[in-house]
Backbone as JSON, one array per atom type, in Angstrom:
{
  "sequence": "XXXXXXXXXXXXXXXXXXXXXXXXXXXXXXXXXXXXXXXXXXXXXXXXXXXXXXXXXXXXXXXXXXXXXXXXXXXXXXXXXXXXXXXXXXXXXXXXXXXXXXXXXXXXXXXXXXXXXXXXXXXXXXXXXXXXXXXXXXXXXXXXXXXXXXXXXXXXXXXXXXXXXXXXXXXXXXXXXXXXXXXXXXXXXXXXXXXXXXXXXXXXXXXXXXXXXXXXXXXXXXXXXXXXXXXXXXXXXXXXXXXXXXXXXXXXXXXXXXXXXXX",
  "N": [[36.53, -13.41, -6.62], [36.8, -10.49, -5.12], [34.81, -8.59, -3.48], [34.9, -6.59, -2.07], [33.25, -5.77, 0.34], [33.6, -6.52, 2.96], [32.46, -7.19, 6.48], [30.74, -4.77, 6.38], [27.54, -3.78, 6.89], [24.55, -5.56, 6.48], [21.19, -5.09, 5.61], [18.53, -7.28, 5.17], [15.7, -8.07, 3.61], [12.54, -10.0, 4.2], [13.41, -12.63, 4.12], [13.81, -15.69, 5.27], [13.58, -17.57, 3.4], [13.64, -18.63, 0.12], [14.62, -16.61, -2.61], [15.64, -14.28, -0.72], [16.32, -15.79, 1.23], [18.9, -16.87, 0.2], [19.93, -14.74, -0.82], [20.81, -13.23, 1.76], [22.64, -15.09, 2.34], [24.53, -15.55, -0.08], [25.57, -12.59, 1.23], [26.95, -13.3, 3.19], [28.7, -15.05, 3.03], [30.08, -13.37, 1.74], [31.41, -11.77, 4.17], [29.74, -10.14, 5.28], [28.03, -8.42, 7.87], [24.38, -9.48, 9.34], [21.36, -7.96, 9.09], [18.27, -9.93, 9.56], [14.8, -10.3, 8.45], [11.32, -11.27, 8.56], [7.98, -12.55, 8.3], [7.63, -14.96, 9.38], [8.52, -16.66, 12.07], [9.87, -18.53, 13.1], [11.11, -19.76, 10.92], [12.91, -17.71, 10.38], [14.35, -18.0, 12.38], [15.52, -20.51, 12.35], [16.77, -19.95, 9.93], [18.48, -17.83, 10.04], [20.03, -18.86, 12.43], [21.3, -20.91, 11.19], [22.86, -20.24, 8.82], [24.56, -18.4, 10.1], [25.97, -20.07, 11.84], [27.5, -20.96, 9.43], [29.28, -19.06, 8.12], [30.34, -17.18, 10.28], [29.64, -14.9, 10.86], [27.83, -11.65, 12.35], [24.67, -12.14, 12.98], [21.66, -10.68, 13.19], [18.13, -11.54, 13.88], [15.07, -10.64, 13.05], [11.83, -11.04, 13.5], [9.19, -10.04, 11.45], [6.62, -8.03, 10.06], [6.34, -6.56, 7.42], [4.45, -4.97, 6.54], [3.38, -3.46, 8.23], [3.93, -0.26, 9.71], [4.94, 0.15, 12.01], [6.28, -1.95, 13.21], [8.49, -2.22, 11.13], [9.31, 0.15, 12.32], [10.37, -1.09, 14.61], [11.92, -2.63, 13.87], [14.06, -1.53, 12.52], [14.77, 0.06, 14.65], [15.72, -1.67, 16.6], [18.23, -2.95, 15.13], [19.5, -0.31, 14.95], [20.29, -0.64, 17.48], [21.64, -2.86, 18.19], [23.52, -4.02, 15.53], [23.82, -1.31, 14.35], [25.15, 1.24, 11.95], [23.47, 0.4, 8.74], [24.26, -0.59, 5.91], [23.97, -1.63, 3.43], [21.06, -2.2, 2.13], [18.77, -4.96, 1.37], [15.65, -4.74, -0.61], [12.7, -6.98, -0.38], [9.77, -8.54, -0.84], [6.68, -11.17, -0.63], [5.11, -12.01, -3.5], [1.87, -10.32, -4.25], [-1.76, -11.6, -4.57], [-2.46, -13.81, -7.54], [-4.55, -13.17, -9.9], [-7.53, -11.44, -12.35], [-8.72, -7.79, -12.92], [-11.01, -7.53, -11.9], [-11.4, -8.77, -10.17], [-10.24, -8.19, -7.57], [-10.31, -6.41, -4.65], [-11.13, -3.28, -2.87], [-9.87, -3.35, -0.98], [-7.72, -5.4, -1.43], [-5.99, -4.04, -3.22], [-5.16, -2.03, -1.6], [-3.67, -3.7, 0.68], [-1.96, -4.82, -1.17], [-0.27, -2.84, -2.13], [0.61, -2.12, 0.67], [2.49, -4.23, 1.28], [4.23, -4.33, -1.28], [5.07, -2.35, -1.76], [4.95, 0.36, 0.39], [6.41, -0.98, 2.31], [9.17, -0.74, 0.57], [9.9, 1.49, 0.58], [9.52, 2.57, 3.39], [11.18, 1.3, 4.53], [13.63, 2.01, 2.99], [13.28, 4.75, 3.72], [13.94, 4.82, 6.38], [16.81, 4.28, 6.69], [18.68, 5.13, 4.63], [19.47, 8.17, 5.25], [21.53, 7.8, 6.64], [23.41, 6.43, 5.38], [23.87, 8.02, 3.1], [24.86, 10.46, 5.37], [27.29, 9.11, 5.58], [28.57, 8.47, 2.93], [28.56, 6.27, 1.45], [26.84, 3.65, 0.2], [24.18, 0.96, -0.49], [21.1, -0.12, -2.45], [19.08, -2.54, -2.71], [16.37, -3.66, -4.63], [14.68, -6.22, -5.08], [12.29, -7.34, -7.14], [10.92, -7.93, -10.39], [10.47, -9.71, -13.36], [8.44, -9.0, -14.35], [7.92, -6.31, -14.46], [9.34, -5.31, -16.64], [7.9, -7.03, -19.38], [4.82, -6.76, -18.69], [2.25, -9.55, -17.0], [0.34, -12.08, -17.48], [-2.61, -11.96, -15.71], [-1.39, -11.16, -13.31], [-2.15, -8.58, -12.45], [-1.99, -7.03, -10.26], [0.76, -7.91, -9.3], [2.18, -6.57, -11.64], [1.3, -3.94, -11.55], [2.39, -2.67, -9.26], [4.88, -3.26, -8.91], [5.88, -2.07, -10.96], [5.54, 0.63, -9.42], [7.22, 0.11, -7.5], [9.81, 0.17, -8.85], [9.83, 3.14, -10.81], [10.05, 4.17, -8.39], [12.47, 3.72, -7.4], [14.31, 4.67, -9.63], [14.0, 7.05, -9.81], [14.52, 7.75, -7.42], [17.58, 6.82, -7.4], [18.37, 8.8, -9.32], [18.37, 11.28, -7.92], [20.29, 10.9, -5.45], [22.81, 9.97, -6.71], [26.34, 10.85, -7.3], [26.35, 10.98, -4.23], [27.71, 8.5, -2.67], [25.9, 6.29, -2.9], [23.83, 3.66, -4.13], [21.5, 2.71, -6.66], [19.4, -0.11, -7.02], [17.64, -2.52, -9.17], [16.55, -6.06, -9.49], [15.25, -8.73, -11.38], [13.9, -11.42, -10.56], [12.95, -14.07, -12.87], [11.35, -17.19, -13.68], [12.08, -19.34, -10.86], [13.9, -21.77, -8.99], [12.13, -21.79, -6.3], [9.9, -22.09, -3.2], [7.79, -20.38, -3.54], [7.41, -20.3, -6.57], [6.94, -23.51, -6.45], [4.68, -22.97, -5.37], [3.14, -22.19, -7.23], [3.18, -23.72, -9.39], [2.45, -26.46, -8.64], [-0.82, -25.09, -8.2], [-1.02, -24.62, -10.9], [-0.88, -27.11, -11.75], [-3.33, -28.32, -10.54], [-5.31, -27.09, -11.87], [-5.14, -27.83, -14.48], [-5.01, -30.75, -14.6], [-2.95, -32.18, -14.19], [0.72, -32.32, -13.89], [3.09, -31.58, -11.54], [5.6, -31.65, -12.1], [5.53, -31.52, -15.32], [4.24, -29.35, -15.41], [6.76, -28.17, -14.8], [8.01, -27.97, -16.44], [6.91, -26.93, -18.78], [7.73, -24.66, -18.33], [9.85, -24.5, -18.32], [10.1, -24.7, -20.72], [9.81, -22.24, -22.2], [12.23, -20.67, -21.82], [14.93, -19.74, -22.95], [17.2, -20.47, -21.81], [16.84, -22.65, -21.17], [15.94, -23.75, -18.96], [15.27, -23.91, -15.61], [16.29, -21.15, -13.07], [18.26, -21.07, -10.45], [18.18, -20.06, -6.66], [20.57, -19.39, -5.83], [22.1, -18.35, -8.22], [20.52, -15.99, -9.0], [21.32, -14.26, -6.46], [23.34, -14.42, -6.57], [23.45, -11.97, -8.3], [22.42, -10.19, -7.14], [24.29, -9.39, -4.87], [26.83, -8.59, -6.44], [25.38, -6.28, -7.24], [25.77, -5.24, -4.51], [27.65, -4.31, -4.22], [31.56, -3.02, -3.78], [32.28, -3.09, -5.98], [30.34, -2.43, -8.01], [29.94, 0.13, -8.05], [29.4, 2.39, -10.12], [27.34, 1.57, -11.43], [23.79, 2.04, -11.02], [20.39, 3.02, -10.92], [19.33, 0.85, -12.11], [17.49, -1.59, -13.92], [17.88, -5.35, -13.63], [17.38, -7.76, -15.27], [17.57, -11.51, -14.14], [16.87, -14.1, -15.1], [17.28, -16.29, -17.87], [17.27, -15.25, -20.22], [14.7, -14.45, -21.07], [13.12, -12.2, -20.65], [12.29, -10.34, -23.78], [13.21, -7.62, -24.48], [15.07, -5.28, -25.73], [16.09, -3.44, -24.12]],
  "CA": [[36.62, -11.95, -6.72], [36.93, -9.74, -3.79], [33.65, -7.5, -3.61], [35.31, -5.47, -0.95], [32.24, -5.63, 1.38], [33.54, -7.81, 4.32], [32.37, -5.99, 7.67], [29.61, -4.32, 6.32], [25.76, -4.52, 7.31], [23.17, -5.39, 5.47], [19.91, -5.26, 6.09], [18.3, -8.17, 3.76], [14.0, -8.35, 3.89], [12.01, -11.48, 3.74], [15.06, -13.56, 4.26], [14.08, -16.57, 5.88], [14.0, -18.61, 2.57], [13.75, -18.41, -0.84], [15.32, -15.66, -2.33], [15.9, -14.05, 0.1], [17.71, -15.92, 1.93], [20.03, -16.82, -0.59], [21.07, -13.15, -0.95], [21.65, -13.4, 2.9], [23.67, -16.46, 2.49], [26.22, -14.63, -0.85], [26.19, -11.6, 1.43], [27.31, -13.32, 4.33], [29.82, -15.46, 2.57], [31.57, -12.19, 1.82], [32.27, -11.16, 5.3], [28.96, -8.78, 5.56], [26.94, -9.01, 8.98], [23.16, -9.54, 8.49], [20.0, -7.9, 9.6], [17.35, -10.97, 9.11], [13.44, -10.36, 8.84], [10.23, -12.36, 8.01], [6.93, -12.77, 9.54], [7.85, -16.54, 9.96], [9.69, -16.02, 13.4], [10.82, -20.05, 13.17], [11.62, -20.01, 9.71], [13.97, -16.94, 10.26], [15.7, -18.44, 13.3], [16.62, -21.57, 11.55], [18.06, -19.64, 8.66], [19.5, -17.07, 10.73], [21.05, -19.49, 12.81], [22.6, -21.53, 10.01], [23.88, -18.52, 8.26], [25.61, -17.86, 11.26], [27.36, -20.63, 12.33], [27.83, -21.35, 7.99], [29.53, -17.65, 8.28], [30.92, -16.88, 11.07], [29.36, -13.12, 10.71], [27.01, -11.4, 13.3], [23.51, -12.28, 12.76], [20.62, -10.46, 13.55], [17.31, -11.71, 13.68], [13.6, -10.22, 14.0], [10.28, -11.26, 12.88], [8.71, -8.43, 10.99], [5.64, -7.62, 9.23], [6.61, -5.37, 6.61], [3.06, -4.19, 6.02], [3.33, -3.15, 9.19], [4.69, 0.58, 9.6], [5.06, -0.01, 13.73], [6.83, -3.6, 12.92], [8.89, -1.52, 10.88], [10.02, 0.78, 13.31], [10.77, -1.71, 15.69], [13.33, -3.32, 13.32], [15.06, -0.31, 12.28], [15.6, 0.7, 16.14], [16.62, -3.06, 17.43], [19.12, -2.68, 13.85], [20.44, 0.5, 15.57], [21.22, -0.64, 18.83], [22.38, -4.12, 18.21], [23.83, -3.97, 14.6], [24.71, -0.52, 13.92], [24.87, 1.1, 10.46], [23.37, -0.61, 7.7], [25.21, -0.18, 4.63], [23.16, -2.74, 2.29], [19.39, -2.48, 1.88], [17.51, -5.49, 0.1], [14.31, -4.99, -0.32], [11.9, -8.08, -0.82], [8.53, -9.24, -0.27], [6.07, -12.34, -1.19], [4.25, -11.32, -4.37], [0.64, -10.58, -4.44], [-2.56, -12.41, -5.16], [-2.7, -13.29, -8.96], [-5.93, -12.63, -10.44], [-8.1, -10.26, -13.22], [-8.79, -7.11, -12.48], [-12.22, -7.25, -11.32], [-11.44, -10.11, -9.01], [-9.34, -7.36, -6.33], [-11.4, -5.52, -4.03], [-10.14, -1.89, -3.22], [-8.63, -3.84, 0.53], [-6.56, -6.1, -1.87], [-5.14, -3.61, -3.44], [-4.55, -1.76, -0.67], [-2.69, -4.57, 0.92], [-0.68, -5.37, -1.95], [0.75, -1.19, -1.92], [1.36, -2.16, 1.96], [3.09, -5.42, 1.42], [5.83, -4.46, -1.93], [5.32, -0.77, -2.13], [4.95, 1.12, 0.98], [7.59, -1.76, 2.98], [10.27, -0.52, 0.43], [9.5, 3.3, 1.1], [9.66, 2.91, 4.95], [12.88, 0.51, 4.83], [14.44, 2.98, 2.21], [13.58, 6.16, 4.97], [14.77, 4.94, 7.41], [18.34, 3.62, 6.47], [19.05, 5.89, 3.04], [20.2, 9.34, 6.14], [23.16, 7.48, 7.42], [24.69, 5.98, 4.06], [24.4, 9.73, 3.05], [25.96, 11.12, 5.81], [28.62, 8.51, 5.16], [28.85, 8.17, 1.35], [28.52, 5.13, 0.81], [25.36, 2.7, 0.45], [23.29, 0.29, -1.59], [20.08, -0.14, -2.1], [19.04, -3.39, -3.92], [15.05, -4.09, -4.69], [13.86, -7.44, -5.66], [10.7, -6.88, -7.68], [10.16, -8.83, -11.13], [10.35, -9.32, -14.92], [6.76, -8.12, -14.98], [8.48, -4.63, -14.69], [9.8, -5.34, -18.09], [6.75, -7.51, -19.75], [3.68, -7.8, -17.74], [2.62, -10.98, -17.3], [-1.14, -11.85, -17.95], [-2.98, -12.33, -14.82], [-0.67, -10.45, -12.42], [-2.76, -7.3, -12.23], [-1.86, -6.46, -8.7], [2.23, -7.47, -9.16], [2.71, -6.0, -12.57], [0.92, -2.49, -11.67], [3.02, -2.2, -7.91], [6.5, -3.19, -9.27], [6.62, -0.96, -11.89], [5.32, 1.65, -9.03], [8.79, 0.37, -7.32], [10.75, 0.47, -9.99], [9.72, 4.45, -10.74], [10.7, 5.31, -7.09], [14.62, 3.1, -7.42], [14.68, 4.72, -10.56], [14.42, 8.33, -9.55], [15.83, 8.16, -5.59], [18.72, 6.49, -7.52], [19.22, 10.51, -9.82], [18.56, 11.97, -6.73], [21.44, 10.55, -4.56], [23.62, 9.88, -7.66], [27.13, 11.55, -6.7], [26.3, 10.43, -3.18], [27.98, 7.17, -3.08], [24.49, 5.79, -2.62], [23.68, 3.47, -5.42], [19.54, 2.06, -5.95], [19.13, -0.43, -8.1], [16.34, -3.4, -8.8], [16.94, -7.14, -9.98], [14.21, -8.65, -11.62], [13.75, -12.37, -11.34], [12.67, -15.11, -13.58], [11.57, -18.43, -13.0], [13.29, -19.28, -9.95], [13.36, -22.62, -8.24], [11.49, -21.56, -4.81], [8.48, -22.37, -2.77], [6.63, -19.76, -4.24], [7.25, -21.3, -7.4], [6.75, -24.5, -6.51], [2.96, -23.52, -4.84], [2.06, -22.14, -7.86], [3.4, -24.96, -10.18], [0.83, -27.01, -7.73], [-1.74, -24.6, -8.48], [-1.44, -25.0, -12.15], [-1.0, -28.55, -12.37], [-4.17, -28.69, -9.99], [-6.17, -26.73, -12.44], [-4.79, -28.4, -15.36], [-5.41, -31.86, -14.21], [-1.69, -32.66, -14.71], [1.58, -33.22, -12.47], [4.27, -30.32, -11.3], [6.63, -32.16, -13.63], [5.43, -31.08, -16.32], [4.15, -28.15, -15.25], [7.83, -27.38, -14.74], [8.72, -28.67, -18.17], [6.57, -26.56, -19.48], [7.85, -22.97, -17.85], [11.38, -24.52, -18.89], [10.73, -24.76, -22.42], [10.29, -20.59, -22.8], [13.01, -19.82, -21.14], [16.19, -19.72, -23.88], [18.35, -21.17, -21.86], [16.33, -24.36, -21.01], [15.53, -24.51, -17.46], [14.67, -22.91, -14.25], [17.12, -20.6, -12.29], [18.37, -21.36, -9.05], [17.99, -19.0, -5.99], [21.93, -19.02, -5.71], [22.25, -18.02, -9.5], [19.64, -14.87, -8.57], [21.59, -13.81, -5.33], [25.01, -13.59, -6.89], [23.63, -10.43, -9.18], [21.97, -8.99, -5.63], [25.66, -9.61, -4.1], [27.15, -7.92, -6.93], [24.86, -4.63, -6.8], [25.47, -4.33, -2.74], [29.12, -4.56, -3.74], [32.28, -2.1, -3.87], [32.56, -3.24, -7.8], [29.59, -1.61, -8.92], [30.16, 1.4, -7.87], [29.03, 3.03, -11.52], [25.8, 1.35, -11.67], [22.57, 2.92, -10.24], [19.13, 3.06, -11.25], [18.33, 0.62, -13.45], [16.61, -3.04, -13.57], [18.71, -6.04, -14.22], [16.74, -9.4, -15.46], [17.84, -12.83, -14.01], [15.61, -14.78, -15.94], [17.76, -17.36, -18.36], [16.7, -14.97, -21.1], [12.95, -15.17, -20.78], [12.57, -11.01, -21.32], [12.86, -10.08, -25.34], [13.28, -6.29, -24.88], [16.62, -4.52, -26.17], [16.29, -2.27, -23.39]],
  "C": [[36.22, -11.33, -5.39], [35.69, -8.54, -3.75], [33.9, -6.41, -2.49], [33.92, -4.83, -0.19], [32.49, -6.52, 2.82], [33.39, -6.75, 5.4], [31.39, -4.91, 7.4], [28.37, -4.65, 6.77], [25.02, -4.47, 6.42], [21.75, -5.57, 5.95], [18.94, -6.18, 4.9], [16.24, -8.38, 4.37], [13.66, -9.75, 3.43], [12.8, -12.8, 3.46], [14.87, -15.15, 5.01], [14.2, -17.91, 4.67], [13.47, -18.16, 1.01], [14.72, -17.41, -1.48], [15.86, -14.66, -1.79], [16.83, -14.32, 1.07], [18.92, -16.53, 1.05], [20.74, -15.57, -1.01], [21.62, -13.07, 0.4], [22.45, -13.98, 2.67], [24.66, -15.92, 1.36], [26.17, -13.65, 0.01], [27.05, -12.07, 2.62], [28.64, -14.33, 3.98], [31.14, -14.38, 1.99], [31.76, -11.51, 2.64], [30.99, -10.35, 5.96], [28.28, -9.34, 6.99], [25.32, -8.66, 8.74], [22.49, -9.19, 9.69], [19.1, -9.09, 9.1], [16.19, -10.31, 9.01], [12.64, -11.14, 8.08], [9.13, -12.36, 8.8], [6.97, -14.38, 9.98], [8.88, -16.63, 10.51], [10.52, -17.81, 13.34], [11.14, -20.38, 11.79], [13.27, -19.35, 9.42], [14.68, -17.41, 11.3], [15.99, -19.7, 12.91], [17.47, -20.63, 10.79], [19.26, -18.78, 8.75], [20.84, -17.98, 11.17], [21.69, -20.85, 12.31], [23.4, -21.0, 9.35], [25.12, -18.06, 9.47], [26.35, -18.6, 11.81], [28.1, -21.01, 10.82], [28.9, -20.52, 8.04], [30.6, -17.28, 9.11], [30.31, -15.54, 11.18], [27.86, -12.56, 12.01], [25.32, -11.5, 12.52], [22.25, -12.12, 13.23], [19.19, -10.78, 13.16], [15.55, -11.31, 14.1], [12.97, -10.02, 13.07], [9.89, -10.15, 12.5], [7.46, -8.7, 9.85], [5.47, -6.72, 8.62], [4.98, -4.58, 5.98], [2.92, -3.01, 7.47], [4.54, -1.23, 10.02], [5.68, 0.5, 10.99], [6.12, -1.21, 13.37], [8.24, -2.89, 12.28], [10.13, -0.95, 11.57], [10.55, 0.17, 14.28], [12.15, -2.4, 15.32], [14.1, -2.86, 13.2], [15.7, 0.28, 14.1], [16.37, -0.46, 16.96], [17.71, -2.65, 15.97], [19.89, -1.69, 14.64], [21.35, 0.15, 16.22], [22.12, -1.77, 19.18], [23.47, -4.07, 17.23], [24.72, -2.87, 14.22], [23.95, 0.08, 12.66], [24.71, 0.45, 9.91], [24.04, 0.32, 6.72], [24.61, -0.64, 3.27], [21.65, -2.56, 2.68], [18.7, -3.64, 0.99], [16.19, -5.44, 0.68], [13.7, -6.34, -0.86], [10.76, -8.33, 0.24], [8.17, -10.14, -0.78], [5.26, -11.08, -2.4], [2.87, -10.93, -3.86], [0.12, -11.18, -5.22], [-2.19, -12.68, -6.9], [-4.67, -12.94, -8.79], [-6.59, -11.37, -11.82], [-8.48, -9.22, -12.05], [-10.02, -6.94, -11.34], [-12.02, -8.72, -9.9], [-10.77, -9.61, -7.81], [-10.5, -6.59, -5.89], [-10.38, -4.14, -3.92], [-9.45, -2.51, -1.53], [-7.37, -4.78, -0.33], [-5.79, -5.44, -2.49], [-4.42, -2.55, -2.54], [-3.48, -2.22, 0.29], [-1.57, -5.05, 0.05], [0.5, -4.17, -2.15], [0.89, -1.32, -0.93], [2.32, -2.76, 1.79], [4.75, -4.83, 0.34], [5.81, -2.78, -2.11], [5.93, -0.02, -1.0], [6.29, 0.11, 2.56], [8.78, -1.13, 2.09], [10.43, 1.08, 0.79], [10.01, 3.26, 2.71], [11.32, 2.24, 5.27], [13.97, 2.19, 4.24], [14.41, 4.72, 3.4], [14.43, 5.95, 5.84], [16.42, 4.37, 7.28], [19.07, 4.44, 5.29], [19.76, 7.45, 3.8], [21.62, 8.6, 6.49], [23.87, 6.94, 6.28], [24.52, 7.23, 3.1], [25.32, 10.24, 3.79], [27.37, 10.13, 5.73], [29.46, 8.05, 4.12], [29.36, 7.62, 0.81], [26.87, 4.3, 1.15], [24.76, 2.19, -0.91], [21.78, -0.12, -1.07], [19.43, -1.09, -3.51], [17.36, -3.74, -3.93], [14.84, -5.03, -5.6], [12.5, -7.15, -6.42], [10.66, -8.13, -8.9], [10.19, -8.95, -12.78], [9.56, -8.96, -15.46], [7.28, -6.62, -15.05], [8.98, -4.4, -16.47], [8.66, -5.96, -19.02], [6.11, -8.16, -18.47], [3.11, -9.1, -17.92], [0.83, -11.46, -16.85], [-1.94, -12.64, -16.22], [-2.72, -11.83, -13.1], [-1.27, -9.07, -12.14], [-1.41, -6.6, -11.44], [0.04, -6.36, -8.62], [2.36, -6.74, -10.1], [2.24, -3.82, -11.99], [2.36, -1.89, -10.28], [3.91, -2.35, -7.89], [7.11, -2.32, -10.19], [6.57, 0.38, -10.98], [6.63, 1.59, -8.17], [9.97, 0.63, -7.67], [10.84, 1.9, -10.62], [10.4, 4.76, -9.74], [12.31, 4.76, -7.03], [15.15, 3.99, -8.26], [15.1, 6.29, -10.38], [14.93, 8.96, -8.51], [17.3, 7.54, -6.39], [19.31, 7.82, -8.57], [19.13, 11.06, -8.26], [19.56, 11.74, -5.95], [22.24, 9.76, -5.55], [24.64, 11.01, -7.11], [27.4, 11.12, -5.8], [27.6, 8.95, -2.45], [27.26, 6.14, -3.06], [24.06, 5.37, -4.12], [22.11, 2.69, -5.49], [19.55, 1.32, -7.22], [18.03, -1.01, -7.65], [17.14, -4.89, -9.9], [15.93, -7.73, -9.97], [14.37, -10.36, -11.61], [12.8, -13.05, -12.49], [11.73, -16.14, -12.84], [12.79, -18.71, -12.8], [13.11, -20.23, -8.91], [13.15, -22.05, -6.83], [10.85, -21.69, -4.44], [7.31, -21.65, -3.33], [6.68, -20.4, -5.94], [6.72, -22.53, -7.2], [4.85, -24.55, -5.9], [2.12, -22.91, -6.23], [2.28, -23.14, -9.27], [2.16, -26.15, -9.35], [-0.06, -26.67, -8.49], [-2.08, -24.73, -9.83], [-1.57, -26.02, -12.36], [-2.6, -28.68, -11.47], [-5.45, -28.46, -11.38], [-6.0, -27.56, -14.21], [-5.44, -29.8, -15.56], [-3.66, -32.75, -14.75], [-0.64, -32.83, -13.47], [2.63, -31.5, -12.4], [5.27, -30.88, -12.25], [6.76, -31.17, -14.72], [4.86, -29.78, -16.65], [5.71, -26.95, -14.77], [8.29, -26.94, -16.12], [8.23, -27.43, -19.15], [7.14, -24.99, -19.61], [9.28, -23.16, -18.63], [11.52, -24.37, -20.5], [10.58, -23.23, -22.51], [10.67, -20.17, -22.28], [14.57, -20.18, -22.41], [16.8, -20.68, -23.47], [18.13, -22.5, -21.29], [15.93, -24.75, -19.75], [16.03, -23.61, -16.49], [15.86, -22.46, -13.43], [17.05, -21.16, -10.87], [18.32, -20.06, -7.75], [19.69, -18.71, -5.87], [22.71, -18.23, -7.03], [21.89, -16.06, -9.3], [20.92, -13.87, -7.85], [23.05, -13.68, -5.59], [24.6, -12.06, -7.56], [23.47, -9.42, -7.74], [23.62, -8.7, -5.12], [26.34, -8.55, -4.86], [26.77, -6.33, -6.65], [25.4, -4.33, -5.88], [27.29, -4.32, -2.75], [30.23, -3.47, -3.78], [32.09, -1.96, -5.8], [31.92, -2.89, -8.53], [29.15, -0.56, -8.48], [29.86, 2.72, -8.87], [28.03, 2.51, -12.06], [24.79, 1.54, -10.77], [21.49, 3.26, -11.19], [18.7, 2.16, -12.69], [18.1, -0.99, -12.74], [17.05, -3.66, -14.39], [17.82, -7.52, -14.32], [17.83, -9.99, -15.35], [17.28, -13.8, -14.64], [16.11, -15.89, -17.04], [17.56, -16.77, -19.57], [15.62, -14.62, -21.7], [12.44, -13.4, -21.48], [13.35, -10.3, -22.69], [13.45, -8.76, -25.83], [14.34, -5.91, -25.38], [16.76, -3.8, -24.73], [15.92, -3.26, -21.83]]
}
């Protein structure tokens, strides 16, 4: 299927691996040219520069510390002058800490509203004026099925995804008409490193093996076993595409089934 995005830009966050870069890698298989970032400057120039000779598509790459408002700004102005219009926004970051409540100081939660909150706010400013004045644009945010059921232990992600999921939800009435569309895509378990360090972490505390600490995430998931990051990164692909052009503001679980809601 033809998503009628070839020759577009995207600007894709936290891209050097996991999901992340598997939404690079479907956007760039349909023609789009890629902004890269990551604070792991040799993580993102491997993936960059496999994507790019995989591709054929222009591939920009620069280290970034999305907590970082300055870091920020530096990406969005190299993006200008190299790249161009962006046309595609994903947002994504690493989660925050788990933990109970009382176990966050008021700097950890401060850092965790730098890291997935106040990174999609500053991306979304600066790139959301020019796919106005040109009316067209997407705007895809990674966040979480804790937006839909929180998830016991998550304090810090469950409170700061739903606080992203409010702002997609109402910049996406606001520039409704526009051709500016905002959604959010929520994964699941999702084979990736961050999965896999905290499959570790449980089997550590457990006194058991990642095996079965997979085994175990697989059995409450409906459809029997753990998503892939390429599974994920087709729905992102979809959103940033011509074809959904009549969807905007809402939050789409990847998840194998995993959230029970109707809604």
């Amino acid at each position: 299927m033809d998503l009628g995005i070839k020759g577009k830009n995207a600007l894709v966050a936290a891209s050097s691996k996991g999901l992340g870069r598997a939404v690079a890698e479907e956007l760039a298989a349909e023609g789009v040219n890629l902004v890269m970032c990551s604070r792991s400057a040799d993580a993102l120039e491997t993936a960059s520069q496999q994507i790019r000779e995989a591709s054929g598509v222009n591939v920009l790459a620069v280290p970034t510390d999305l907590t970082d408002a300055n870091a920020v700004e530096h990406l969005l102005d190299r993006t200008q002058k190299e790249i161009g219009q962006i046309d595609i926004l994903v947002t994504n970051t690493g989660g925050p800490p788990p933990g109970p409540f009382e176990s966050h100081s008021s700097e950890a939660w401060s850092q965790a509203v730098h890291q997935n909150l106040y990174s999609v706010l500053n991306l979304a400013r600066g790139l959301l004026p020019a796919m106005l004045d040109s009316g067209w644009g997407r705007i895809v945010n990674i966040t979480s099925v804790a937006v839909k059921e929180p998830v016991d232990g998550l304090i810090l992600s469950n409170s700061i995804r739903a606080a992203v999921t409010g702002f997609a939800k109402t910049l996406a009435t606001e520039v409704a008409g526009s051709g500016v569309t905002v959604n959010n895509v929520m994964p699941g378990f999702t084979m990736t490193d961050r999965l896999e360090s905290l499959a570790k972490s449980r089997a550590e505390q457990a006194g058991s093996t990642m095996d079965e600490i997979f085994e175990g995430m697989a059995q409450t998931i409906p459809m029997g076993r753990i998503g892939t990051p390429r599974e994920f990164a087709a729905m992102v692909g979809f959103l940033a595409s011509d074809r959904a052009s009549y969807i905007t503001g809402v939050s789409i679980p990847v998840d194998g089934g995993v959230v029970k809601g109707l809604i």
